[in-house]
matplotlib code that plots the C-alpha trace (Angstrom):
import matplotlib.pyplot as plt

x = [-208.8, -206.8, -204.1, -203.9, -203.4, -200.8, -199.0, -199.2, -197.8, -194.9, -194.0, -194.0, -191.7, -189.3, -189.4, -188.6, -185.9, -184.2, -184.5, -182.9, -179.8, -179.2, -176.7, -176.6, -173.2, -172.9, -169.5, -167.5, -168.9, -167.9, -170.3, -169.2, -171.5, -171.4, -172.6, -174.5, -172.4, -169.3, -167.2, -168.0, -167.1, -166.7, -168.9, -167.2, -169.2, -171.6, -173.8, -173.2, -174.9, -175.0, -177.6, -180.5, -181.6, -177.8, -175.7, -176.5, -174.9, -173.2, -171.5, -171.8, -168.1, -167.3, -164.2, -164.3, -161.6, -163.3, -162.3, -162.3, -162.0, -160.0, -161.2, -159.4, -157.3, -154.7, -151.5, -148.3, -145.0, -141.8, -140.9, -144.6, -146.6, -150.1, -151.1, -154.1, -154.4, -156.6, -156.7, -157.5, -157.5, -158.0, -158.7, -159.2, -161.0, -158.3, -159.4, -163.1, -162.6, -160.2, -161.8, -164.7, -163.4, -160.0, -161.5, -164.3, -165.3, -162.2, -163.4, -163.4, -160.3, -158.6, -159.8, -158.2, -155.3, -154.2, -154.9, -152.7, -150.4, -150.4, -150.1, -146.9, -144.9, -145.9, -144.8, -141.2, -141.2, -140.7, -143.4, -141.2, -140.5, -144.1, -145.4, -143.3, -142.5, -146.0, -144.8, -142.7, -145.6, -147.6, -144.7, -144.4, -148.1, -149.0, -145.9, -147.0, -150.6, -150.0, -148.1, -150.8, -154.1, -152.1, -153.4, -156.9, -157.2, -156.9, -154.7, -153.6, -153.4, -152.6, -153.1, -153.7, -153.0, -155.5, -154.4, -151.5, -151.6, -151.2, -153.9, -155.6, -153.7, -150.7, -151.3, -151.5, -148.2, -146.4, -148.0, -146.7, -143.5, -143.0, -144.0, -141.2, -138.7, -139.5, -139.3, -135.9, -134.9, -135.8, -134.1, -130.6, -131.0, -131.3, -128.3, -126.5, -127.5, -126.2, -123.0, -121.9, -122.5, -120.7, -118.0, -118.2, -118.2, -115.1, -113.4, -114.0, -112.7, -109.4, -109.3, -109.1, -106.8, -104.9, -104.8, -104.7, -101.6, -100.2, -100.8, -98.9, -96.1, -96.0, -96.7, -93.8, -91.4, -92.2, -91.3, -88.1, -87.1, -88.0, -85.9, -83.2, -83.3, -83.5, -80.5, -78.5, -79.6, -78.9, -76.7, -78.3, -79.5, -82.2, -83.8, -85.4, -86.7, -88.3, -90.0, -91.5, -93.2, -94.1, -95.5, -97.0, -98.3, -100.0, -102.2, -103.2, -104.4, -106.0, -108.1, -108.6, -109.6, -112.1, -113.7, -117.3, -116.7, -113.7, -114.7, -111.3, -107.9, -104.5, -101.7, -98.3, -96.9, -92.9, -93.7, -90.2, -89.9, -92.9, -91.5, -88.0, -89.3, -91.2, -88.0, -86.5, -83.8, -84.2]
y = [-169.9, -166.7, -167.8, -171.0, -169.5, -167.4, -170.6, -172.0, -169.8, -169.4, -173.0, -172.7, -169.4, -171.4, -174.7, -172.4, -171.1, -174.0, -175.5, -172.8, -172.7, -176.6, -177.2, -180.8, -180.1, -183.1, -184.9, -183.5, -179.6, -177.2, -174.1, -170.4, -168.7, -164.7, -163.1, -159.8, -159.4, -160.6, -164.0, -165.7, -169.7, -172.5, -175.0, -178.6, -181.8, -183.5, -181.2, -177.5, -175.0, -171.3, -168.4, -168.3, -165.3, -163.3, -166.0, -166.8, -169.5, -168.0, -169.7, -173.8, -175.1, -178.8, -179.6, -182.6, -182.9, -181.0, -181.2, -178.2, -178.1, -176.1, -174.8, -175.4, -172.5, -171.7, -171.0, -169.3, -170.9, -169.3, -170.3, -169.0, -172.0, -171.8, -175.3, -175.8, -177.0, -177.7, -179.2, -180.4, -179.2, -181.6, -179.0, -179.2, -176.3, -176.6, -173.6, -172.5, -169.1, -167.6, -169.6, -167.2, -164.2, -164.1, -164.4, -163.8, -167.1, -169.6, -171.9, -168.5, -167.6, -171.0, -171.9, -168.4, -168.6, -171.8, -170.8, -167.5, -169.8, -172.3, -169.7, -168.5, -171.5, -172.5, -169.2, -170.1, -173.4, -174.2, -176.6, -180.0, -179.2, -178.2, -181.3, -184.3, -182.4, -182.9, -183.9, -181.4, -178.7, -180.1, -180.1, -176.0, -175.5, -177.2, -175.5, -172.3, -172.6, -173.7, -170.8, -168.5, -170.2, -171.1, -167.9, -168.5, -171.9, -173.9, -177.2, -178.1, -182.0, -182.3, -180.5, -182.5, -181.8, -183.2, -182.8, -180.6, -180.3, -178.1, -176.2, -177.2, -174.9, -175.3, -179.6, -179.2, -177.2, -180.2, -182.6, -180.8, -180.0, -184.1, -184.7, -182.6, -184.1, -187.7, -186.3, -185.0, -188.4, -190.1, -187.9, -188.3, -191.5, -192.1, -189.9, -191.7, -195.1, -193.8, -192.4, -195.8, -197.6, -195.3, -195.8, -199.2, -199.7, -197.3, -199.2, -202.4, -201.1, -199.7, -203.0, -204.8, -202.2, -202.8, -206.3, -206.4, -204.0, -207.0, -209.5, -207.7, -206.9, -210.8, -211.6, -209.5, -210.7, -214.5, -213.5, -211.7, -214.9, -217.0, -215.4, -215.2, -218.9, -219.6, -217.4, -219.1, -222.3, -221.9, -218.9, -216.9, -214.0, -213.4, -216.8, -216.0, -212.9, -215.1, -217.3, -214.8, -213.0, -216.1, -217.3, -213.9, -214.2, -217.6, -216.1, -213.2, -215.4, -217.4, -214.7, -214.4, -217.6, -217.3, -214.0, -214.0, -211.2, -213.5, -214.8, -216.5, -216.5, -217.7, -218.9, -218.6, -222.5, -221.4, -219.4, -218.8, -217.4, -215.1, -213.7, -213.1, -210.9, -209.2, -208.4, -207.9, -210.4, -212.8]
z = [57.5, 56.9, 59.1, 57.8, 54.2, 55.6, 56.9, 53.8, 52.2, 54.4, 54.3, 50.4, 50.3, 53.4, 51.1, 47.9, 50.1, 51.1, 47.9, 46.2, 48.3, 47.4, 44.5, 43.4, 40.9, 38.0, 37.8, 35.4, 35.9, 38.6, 38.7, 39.2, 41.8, 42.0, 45.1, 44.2, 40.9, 42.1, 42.1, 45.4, 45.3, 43.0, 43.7, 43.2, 41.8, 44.5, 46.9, 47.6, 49.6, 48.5, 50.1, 48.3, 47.1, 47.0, 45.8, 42.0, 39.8, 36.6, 34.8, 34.5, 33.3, 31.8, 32.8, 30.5, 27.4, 25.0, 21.3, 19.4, 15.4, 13.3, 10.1, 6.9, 5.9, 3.2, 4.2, 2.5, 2.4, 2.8, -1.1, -1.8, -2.3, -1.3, 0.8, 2.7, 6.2, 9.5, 12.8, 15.9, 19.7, 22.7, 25.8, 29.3, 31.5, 35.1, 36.7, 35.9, 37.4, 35.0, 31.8, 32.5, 33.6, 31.9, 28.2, 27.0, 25.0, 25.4, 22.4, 20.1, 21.1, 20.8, 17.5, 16.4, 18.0, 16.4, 12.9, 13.4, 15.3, 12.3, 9.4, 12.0, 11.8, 8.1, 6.7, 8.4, 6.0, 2.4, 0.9, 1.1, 4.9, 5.4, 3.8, 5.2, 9.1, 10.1, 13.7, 14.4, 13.2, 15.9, 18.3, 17.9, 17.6, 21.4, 23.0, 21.2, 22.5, 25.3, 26.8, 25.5, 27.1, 30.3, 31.7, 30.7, 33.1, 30.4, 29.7, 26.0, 26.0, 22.1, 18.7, 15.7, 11.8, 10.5, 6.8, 5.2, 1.3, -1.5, -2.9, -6.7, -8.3, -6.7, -7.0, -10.7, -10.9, -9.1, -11.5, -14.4, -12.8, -11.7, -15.3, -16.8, -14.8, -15.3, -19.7, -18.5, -16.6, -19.6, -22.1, -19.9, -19.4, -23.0, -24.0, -21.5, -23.2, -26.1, -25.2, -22.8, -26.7, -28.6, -25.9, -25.7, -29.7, -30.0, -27.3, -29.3, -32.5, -30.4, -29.0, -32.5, -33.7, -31.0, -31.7, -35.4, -35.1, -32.3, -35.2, -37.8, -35.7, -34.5, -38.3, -39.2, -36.5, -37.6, -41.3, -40.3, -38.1, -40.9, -43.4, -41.4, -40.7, -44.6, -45.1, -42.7, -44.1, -47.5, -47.1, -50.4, -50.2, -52.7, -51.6, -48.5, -49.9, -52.8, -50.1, -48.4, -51.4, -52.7, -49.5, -49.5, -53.1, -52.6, -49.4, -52.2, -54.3, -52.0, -50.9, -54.4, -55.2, -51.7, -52.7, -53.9, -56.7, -58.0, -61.2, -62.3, -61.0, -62.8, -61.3, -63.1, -64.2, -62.9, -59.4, -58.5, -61.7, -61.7, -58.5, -59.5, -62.0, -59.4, -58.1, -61.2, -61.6, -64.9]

ax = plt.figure().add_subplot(projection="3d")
ax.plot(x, y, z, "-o")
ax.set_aspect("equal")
plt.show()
């Protein structure tokens, strides 16, 4: 019986043995194994063998995508605007070895290192640029990130800006600001109104001027022609002058006779004679 218990007992510790040095690694994992407190091997997905006892597993890595989220953060402008921002890191563990012995905690570390990286580039911006050049934000973050975690074993397939805008205070600033300038739009557009009518009402007058001045002068031409035709018709000389204030005199007091505030007009029985003696001859 003793010996038999003994047997036993071996064929447990053998069996724990064995077991112990099989590794059955998930797809999607590789494990770190450490040999008496120091890296040994890497042990790949599928079925591994290490030495029970002295070789222990240490670390367990996912070398899935892994997606790490930024925290919201405000961020300074170059023209000191105050605009709140996060994001988004897709990740890839490449080399297992140096994501566990290189840093500390990679996800820690990331997740800092884009927010300083973040502030970094903002800080070189005004707000417009920082609000409308979202892609090329992203563009300098992954370059900037990735150089830093390449020696960490760690692949930066894309960063994400999740959302870029300005803070409350700074939202409510804009607001008022937009609002002044669409009173100010307004206001010019309305000064403008009124100066394009003012012009347009001076240049009709000028125009009428203009033209009333035309009609005078053609007024005055046909007069002068028509005298002179009379006077070389009739070859006197008071007589053409008497036609034209006569004519001139009949238009008066037609307007006369037209007018609203006209009560009574008289015309003079002998009109030649009336207007010789507005010339002064009997």
């Amino acid at each position: 019986m003793p010996g038999m218990i003994v047997v036993g007992v071996l064929f447990v510790v053998v069996a724990a043995t064995i077991f112990a040095g099989i590794k059955t690694v998930p797809q999607g994992q590789e494990w770190v194994v450490e040999r008496l407190g120091k890296y040994s091997c890497t042990l790949k997905p599928g079925l591994n063998f290490i030495i029970p006892y002295i070789d222990n597993v240490s670390y367990r890595v996912s070398t899935k995508g892994d997606v790490l989220s930024i925290g919201s953060q405000e961020v300074i402008t170059r023209d000191n605007a105050v605009i709140i921002t996060n994001a988004v890191a897709f990740i890839k563990v490449t080399e297992p070895t140096r994501a566990v012995y290189e840093i500390q905690n990679y996800e820690y570390a990331i997740q800092n290192l884009v927010m300083t990286t973040l502030r970094a580039i903002i800080g070189q911006m005004e707000l417009n640029s920082a609000l409308s050049e979202r892609e090329h934000i992203k563009a300098r973050l992954q370059e900037n990130i990735s150089k830093e975690v390449a020696n960490w074993g760690i692949y930066v397939q894309s960063v994400e800006i999740q959302d870029i805008k300005p803070s409350e205070s700074m939202q409510k600033a804009m607001e008022q600001q937009a609002s002044a300038d669409r009173f100010k739009q307004a206001a010019i557009l309305e000064a403008e109104g009124r100066r394009e009518a003012m012009i347009r009402e001076a240049d009709g007058k000028l125009e009428a001027a203009k033209r009333e001045a035309d009609a005078q002068i053609r007024l005055a031409e046909a007069s002068a022609q028509a005298i002179k035709d009379i006077s070389n018709a009739v070859q006197d000389r008071d007589l053409p002058a008497v036609f034209l204030l006569g004519d001139r005199y009949i238009n008066a007091l037609q307007k006369m006779a037209t007018s609203q505030n006209s009560k009574m007009v008289v015309l003079p029985a002998d009109l030649p004679a009336a207007v010789r003696g507005i010339m002064g001859k009997g």
